[in-house]
N, C-alpha and C positions, 0 to 999 in steps of 0.2 A: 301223962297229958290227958287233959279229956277236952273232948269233943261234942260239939250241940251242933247236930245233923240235919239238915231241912225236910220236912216231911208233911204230903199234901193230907188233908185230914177228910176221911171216908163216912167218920158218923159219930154223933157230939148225943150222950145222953147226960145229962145236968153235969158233973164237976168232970168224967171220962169221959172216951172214946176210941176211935180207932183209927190209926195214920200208915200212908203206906209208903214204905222207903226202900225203893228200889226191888220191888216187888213183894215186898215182905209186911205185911198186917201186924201192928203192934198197940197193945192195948197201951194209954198217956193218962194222966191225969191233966185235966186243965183248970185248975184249981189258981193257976197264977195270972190267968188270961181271963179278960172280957171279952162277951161278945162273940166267941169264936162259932165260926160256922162251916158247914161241908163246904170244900171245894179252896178253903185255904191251906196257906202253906206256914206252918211253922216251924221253929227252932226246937227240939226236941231232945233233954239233956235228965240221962237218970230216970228216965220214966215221965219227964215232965214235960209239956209244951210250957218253953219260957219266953218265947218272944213272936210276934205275928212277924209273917216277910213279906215285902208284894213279892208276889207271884215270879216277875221276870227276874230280882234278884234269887229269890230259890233256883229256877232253874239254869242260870248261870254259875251257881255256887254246884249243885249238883252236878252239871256239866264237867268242871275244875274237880269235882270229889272224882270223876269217871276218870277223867283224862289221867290224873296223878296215880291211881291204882292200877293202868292198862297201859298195855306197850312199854312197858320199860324194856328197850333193846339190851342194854349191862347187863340184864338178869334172866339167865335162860327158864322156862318152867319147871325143868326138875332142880333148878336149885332152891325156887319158893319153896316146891314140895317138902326139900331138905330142913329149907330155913324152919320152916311152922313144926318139922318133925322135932325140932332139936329141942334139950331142954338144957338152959343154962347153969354151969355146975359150978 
């Protein structure tokens, strides 16, 4: 499955720049986008910003990406730990 992740974008020099997702700086290409400029929020798939978001739906989908990854009561923390340790044989 893959996933295109909303990311507010930090610094646009001609086709790259830098987006930050959840506290994490990553260099994009925006090569598929017009127009993009600091302080929006994109779709970010593969190294590539591919779609502009307004603003409140990023942070609404972002919100849904936190909520879905946290508190899962079913699953205690050392079982994640187990899960991510294990390798499928």
């Amino acid at each position: 499955m893959c996933w295109a992740v909303p990311a507010k974008v930090l610094e646009v020099n001609d086709n790259t720049g830098t987006v930050e997702l959840s506290g994490t700086r990553r260099e994009v290409g925006f090569h598929l986008l017009e127009d993009v400029s600091v302080g929006d929020y994109v779709l970010v798939h593969a190294g590539f910003a591919i779609q502009k978001l307004d603003p409140a739906e990023a942070q609404e989908t972002l919100r849904l990406l936190q909520e879905a990854t946290q508190g899962r009561p079913e699953v205690e923390d050392d079982e994640r730990e187990r899960d991510t340790d294990e390798v499928p044989g």
